[in-house]
N, CA, C and O of each residue as an XYZ file, in Angstrom:
680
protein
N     -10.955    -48.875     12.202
C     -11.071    -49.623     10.960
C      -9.730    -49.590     10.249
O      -9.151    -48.505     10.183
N      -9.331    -50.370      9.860
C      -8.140    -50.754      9.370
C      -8.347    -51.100      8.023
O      -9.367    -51.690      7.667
N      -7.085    -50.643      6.937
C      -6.875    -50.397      5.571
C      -5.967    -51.603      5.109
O      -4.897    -51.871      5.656
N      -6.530    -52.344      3.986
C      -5.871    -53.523      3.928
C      -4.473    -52.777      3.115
O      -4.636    -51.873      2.295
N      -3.423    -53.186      3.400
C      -2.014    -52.848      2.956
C      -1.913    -53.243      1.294
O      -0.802    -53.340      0.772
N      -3.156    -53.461      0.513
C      -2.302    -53.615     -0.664
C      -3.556    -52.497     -1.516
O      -3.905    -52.646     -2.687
N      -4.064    -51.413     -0.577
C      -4.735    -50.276     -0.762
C      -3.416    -49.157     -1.078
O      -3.382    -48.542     -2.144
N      -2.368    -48.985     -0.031
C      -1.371    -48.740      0.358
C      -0.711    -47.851     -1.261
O      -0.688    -46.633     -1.435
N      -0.275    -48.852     -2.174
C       0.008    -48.407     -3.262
C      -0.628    -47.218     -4.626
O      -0.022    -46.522     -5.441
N      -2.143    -47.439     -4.347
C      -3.461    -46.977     -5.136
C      -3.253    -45.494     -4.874
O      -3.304    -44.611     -5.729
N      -2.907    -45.270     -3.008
C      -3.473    -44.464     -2.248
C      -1.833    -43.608     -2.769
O      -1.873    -42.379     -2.831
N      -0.967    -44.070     -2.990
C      -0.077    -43.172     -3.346
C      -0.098    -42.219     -5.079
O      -0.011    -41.008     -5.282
N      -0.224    -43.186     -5.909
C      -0.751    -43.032     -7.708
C      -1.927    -41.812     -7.364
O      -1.758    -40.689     -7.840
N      -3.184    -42.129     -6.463
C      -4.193    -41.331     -6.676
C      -3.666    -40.123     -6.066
O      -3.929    -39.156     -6.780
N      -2.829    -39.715     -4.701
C      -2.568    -38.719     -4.212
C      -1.570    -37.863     -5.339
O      -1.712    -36.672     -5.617
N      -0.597    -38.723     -5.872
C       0.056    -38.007     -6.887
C      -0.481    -37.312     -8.491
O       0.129    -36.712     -9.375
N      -1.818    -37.712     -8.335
C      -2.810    -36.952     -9.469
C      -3.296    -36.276     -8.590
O      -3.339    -35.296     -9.334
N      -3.722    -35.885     -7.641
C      -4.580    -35.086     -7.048
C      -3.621    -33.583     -6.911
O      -3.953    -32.406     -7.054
N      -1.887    -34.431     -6.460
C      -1.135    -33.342     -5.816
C      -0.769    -32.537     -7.483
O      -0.596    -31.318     -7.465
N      -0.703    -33.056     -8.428
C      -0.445    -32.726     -9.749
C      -1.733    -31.921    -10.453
O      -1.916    -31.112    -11.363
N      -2.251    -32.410     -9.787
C      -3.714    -31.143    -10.563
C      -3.401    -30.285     -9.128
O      -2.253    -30.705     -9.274
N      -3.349    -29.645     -8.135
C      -3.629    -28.768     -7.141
C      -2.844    -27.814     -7.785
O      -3.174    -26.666     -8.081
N      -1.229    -28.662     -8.079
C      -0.483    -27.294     -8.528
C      -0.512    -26.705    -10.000
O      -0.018    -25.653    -10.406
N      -1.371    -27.868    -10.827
C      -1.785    -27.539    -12.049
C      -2.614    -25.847    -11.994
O      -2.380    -24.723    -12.436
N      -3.962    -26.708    -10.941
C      -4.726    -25.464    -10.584
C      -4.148    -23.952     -9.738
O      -4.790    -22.902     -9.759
N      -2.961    -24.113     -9.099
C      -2.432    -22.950     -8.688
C      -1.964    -22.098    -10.218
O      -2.485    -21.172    -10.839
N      -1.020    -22.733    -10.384
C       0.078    -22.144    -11.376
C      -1.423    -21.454    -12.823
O      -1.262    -20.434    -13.493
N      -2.199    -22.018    -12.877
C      -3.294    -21.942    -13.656
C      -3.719    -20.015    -13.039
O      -3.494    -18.912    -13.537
N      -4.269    -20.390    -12.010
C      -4.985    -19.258    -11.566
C      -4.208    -18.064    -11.522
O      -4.510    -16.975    -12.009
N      -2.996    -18.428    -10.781
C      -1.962    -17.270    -10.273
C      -1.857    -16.738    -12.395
O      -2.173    -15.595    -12.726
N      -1.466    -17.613    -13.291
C      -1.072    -16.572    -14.594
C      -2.704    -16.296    -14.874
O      -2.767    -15.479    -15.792
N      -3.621    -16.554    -14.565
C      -4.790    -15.609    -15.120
C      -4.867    -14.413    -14.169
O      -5.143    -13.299    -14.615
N      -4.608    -14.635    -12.757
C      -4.410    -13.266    -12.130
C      -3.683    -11.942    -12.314
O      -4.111    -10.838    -11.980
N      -2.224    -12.289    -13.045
C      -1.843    -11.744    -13.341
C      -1.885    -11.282    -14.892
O      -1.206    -10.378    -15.381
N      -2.544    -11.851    -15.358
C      -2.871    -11.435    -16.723
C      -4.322    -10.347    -16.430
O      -4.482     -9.323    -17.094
N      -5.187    -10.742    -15.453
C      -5.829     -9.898    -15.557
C      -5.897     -8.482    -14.598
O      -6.821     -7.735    -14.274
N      -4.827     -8.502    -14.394
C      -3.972     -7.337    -13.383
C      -3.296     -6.450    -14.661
O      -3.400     -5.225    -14.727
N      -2.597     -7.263    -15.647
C      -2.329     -6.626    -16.696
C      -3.555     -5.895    -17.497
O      -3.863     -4.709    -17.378
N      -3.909     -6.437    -17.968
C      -5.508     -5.880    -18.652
C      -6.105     -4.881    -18.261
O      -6.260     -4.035    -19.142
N      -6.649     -4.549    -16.938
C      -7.195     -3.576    -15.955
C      -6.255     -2.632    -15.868
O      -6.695     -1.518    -15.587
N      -4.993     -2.728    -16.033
C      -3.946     -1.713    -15.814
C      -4.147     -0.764    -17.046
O      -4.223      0.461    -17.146
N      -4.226     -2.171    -18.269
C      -4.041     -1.384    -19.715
C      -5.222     -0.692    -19.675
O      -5.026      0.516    -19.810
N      -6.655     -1.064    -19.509
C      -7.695     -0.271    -19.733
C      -7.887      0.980    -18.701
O      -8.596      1.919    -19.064
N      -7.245      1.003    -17.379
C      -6.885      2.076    -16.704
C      -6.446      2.795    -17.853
O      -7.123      3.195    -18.800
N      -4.931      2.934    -17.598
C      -4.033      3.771    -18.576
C      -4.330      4.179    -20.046
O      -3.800      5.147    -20.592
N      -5.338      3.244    -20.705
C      -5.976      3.681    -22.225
C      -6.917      5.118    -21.396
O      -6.676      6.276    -21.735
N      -7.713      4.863    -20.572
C      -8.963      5.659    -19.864
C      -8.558      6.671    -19.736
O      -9.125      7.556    -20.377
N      -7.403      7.050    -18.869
C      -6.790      7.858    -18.436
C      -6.052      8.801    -19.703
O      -5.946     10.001    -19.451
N      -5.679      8.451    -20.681
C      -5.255      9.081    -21.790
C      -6.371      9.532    -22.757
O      -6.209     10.310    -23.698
N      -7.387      9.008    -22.439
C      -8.443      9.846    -22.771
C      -8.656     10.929    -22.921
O      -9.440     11.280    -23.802
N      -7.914     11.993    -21.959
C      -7.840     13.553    -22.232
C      -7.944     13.966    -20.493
O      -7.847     15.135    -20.120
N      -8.125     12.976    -19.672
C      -8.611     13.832    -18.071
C      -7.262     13.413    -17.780
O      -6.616     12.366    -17.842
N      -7.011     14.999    -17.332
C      -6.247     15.672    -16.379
C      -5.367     14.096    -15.178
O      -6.144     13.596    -14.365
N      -4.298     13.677    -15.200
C      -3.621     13.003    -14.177
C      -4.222     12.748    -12.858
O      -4.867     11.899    -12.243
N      -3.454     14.421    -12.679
C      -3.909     14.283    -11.136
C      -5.278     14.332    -10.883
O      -5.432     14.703     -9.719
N      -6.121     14.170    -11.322
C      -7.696     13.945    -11.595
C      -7.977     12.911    -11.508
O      -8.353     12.382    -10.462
N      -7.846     12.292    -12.739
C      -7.875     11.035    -12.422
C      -7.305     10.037    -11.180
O      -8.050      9.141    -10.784
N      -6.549     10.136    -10.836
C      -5.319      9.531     -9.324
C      -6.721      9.727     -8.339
O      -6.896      8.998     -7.363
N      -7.328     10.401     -8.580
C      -7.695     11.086     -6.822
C      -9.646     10.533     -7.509
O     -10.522     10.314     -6.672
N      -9.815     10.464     -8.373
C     -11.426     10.357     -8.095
C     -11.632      9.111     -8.919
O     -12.209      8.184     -8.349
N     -11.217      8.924    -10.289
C     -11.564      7.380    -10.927
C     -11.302      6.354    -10.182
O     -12.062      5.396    -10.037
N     -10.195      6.489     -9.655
C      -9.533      4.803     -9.118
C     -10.761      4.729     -7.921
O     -11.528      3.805     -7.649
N     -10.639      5.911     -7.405
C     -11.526      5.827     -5.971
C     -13.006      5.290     -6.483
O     -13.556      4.280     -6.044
N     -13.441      6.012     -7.317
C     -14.939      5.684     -7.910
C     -14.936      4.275     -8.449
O     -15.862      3.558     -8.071
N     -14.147      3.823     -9.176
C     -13.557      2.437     -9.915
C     -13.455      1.505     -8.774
O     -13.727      0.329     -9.013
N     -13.043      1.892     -7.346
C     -12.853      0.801     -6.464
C     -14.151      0.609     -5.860
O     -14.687     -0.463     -5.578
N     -14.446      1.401     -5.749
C     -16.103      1.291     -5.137
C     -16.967      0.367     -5.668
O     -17.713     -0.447     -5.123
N     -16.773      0.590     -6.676
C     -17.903      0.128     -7.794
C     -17.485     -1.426     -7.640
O     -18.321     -2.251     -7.272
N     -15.844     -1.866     -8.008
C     -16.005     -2.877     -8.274
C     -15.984     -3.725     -6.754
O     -16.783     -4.636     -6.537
N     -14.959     -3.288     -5.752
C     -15.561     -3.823     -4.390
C     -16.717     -4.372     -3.992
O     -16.809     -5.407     -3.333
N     -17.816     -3.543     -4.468
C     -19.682     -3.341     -4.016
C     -19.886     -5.013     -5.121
O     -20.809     -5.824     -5.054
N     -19.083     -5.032     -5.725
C     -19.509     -6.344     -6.910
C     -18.707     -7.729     -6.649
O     -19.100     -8.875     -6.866
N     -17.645     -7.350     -6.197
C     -16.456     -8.589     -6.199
C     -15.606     -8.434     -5.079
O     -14.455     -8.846     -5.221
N     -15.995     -7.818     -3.757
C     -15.569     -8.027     -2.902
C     -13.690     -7.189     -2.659
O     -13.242     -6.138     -3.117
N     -13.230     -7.942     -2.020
C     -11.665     -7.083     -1.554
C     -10.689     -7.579     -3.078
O     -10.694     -8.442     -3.955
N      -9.892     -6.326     -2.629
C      -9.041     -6.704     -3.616
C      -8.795     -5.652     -4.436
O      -7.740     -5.745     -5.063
N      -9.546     -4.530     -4.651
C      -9.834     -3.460     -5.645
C      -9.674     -2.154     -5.237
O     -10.161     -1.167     -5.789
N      -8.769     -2.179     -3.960
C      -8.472     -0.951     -3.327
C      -7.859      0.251     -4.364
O      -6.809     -0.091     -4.908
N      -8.168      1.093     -4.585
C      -7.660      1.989     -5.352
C      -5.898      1.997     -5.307
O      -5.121      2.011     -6.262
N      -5.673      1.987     -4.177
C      -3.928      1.241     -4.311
C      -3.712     -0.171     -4.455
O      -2.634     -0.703     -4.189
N      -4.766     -0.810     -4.891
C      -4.538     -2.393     -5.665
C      -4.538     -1.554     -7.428
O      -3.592     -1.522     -8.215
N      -5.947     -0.955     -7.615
C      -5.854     -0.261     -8.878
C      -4.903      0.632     -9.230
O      -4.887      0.955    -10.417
N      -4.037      1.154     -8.440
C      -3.125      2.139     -8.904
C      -1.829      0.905     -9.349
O      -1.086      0.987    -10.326
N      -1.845      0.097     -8.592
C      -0.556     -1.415     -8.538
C      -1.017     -1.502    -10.018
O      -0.368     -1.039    -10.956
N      -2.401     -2.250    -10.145
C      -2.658     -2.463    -11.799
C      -1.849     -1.452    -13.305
O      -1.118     -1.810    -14.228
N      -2.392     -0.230    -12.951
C      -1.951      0.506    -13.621
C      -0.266      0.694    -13.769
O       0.301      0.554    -14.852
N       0.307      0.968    -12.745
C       1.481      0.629    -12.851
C       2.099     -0.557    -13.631
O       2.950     -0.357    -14.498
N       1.710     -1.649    -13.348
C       2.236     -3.342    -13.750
C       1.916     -2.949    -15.237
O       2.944     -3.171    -15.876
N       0.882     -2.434    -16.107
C       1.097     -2.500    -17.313
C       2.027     -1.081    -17.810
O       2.500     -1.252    -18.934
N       2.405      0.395    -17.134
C       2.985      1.182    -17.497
C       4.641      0.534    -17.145
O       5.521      0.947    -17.900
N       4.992     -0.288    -16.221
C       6.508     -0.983    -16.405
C       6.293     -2.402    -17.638
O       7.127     -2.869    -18.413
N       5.414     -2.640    -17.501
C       5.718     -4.099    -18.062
C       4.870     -3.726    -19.752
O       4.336     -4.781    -20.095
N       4.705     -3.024    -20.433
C       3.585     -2.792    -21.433
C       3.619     -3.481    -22.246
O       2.657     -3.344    -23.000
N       4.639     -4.615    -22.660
C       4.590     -5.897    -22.759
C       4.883     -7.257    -22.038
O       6.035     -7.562    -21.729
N       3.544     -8.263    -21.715
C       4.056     -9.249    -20.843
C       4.866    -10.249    -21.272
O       4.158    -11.254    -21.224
N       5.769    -10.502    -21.600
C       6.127    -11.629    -21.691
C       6.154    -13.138    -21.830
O       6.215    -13.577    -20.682
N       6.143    -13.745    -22.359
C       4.956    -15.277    -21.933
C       5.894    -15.735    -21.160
O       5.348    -16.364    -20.253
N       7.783    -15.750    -20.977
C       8.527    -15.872    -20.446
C       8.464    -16.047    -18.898
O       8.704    -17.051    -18.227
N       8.072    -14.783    -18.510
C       7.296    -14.426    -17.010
C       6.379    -15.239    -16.751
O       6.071    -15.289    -15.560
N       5.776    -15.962    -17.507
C       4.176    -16.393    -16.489
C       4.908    -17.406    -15.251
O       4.337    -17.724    -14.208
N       5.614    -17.614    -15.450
C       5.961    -18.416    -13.807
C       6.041    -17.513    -12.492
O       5.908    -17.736    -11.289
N       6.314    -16.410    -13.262
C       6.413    -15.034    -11.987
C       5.135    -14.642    -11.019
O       4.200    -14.224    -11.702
N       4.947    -14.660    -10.074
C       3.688    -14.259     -9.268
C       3.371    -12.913     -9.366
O       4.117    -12.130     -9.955
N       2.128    -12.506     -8.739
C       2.147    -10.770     -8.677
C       2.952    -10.571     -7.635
O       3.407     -9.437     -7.784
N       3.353    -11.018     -6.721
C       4.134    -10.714     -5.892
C       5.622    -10.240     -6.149
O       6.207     -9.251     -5.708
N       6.033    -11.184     -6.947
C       7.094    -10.777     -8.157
C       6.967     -9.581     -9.048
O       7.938     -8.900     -9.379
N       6.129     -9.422     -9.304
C       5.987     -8.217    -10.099
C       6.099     -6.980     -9.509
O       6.752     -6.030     -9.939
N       5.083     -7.055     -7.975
C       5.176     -5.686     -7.402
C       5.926     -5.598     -6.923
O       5.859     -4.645     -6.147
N       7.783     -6.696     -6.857
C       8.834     -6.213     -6.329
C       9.719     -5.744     -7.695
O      10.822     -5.240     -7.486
N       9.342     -5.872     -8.818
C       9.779     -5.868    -10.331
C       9.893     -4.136     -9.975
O      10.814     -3.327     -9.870
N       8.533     -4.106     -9.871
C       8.023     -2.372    -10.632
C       8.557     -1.362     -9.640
O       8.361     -0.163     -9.842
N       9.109     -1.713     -8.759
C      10.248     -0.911     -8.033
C      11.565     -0.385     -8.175
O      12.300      0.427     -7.613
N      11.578     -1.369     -9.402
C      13.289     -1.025     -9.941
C      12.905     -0.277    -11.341
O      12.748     -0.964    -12.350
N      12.781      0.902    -11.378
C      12.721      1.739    -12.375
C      13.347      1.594    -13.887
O      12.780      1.853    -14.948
N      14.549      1.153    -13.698
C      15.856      0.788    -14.844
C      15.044     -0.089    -15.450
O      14.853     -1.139    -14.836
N      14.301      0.108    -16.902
C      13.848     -0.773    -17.183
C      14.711     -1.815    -18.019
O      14.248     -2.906    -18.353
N      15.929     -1.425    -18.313
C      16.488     -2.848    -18.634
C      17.557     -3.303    -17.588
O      18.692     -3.688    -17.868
N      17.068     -3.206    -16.458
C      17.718     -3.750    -14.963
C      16.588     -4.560    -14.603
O      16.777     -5.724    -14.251
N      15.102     -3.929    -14.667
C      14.095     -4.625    -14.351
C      13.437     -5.774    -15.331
O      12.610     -6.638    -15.039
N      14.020     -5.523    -16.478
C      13.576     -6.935    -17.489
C      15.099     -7.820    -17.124
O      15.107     -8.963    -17.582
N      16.034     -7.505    -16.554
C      17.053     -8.617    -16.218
C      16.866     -9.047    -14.865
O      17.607     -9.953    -14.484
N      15.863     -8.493    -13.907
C      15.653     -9.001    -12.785
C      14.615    -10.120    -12.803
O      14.391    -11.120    -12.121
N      14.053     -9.507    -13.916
C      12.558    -10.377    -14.323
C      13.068    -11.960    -14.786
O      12.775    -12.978    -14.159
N      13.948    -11.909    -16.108
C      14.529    -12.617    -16.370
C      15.036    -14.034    -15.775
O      14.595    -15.145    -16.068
N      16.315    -13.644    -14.653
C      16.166    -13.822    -13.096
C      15.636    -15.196    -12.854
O      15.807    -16.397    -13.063
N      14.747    -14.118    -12.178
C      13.725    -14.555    -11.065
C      13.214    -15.980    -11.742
O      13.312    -17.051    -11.144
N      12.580    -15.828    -13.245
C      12.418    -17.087    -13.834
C      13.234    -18.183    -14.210
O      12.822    -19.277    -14.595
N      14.523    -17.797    -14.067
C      15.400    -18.857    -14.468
C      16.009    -19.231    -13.119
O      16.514    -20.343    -12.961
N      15.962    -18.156    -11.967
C      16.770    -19.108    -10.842
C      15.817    -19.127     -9.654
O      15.873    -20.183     -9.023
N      15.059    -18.333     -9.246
C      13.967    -18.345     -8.382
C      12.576    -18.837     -8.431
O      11.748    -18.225     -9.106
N      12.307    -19.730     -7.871
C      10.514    -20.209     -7.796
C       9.597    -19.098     -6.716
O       8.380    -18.910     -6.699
N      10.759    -18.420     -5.789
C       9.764    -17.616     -4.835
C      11.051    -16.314     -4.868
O      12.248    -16.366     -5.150
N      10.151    -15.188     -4.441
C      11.449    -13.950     -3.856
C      10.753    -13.392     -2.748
O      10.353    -12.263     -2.463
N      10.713    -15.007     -1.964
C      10.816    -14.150     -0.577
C      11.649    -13.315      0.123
O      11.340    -12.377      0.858
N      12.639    -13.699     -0.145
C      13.502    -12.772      0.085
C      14.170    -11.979     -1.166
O      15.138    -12.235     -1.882
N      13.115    -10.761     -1.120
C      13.747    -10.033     -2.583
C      14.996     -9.412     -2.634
O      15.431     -9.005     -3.712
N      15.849     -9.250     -1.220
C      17.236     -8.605     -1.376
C      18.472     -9.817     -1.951
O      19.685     -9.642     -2.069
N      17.793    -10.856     -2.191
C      18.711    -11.800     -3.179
C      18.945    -11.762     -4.420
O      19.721    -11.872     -5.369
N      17.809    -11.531     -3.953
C      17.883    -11.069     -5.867
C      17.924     -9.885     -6.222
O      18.149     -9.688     -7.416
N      17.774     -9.002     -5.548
C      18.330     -7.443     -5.735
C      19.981     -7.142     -5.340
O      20.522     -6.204     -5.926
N      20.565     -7.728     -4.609
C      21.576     -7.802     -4.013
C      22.908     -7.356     -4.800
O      24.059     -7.756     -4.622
N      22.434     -6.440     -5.692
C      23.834     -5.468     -6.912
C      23.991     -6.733     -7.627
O      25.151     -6.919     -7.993
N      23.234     -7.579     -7.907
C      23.821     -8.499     -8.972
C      23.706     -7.857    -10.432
O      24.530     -8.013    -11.334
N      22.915     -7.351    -10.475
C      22.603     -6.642    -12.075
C      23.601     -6.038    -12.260
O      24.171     -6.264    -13.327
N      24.257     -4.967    -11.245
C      25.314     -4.077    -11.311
C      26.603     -4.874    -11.901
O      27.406     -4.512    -12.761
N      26.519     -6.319    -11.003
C      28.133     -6.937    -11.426
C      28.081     -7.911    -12.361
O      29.021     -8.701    -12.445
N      27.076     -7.999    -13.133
C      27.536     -7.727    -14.906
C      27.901     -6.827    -15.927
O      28.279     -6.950    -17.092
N      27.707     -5.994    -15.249
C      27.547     -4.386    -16.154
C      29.251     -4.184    -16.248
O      29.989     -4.333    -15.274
N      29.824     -3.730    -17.930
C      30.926     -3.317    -17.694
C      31.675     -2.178    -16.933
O      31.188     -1.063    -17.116
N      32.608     -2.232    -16.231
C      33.318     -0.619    -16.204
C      33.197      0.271    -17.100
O      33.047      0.072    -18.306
N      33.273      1.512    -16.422
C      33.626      2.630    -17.283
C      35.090      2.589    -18.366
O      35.304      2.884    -19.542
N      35.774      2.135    -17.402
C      37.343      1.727    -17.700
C      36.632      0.498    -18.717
O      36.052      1.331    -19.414
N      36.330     -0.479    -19.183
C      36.110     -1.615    -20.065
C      35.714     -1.180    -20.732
O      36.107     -1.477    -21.860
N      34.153      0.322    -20.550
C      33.596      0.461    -22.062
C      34.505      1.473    -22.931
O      34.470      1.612    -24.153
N      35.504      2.291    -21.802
C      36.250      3.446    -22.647
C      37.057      2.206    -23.906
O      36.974      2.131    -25.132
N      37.637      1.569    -23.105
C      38.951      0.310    -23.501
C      38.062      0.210    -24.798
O      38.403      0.960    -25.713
N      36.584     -0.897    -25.089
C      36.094     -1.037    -25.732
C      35.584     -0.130    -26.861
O      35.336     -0.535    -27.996
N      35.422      1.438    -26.339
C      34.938      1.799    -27.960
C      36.469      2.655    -28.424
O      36.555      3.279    -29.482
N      37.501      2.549    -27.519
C      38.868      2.758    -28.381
C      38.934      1.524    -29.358
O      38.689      1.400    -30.558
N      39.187      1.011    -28.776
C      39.473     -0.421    -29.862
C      38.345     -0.575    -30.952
O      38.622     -1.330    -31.883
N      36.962      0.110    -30.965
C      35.727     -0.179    -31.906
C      36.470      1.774    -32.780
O      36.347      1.853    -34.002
N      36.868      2.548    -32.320
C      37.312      4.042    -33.048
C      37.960      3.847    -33.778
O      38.048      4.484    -34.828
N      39.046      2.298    -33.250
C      39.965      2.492    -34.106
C      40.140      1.491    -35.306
O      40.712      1.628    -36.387
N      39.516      0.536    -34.801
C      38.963     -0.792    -36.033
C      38.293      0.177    -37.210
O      38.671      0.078    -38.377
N      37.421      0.979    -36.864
C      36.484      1.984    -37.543
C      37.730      2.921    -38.692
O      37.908      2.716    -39.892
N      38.336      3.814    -37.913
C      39.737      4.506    -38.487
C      40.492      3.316    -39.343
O      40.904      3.694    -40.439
N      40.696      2.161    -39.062
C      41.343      1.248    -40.311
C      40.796      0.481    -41.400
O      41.400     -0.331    -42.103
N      39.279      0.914    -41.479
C      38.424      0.394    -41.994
C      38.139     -1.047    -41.910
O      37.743     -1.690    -42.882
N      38.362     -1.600    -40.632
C      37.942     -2.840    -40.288
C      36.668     -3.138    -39.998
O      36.191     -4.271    -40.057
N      36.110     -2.179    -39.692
C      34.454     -2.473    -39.089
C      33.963     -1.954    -40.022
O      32.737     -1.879    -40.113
């Protein structure tokens, strides 16, 4: 069966709403995922400050917590998915609205870099020059480092701020 050619045009307009809501609906889901990766982290970490013991908690809530919610909602809730949670809100304890383009995938290469103001400039980043970090050694690749001044630049710099200071310029 054959498509009369002046279908041809329709069939492009309608595919380009369809392809425009798919990624509507990605980009949609992926920031509620990660918002609610944040949340679960925070109510972890509120729980946990509750008064029980760390290493207590590590070894029997998350485990009991994964069970529970697994038995309800399926994969996904591995106690080292819940420990990831908890983490993502103890690096990130504020999200950003900046970030929502960032995936969790992004994040759980974020919360590896300890330096937290290395890791809010990686974050940064990632949103302004990366759509994916598949390859996260690009973006890890000492770039943070080679903005950072010398030792030699900051000595230079707070002579010149000692001594503006000493002439009462500053």
């Amino acid at each position: 069966m054959s498509t009369p050619s002046n279908v041809q045009p329709l069939f492009e307009q309608v595919r380009l709403v369809i392809d425009q809501a798919q990624q509507q609906l990605r980009h949609t889901v992926n920031d509620l995922m990660v918002q609610s990766y944040w949340h679960i982290g925070r109510l972890i970490v509120e729980d946990e400050q509750g008064g029980v013991a760390r290493a207590e908690y590590g070894k029997q809530t998350l485990k009991h917590l994964s069970q529970k919610l697994s038995a309800e909602y399926g994969k996904g809730f591995s106690p080292q998915s819940l420990w990831n949670f908890r983490q993502f809100y103890v690096e990130f304890p504020i999200l950003s609205t900046s970030w929502r383009e960032l995936r969790w995938s992004h994040f759980k290469i974020l919360m590896r870099v300890k330096d937290p103001v290395a890791r809010n400039w990686y974050a940064n980043e990632a949103v302004a020059k990366y759509s994916l970090l598949a390859d996260s050694q690009q973006l890890f690749a000492s770039r943070y480092r080679a903005f950072l001044p010398t030792e030699a630049e900051l000595q230079r710099d707070r002579a010149v701020l000692e001594n503006a200071i000493s002439e009462g310029e500053a």
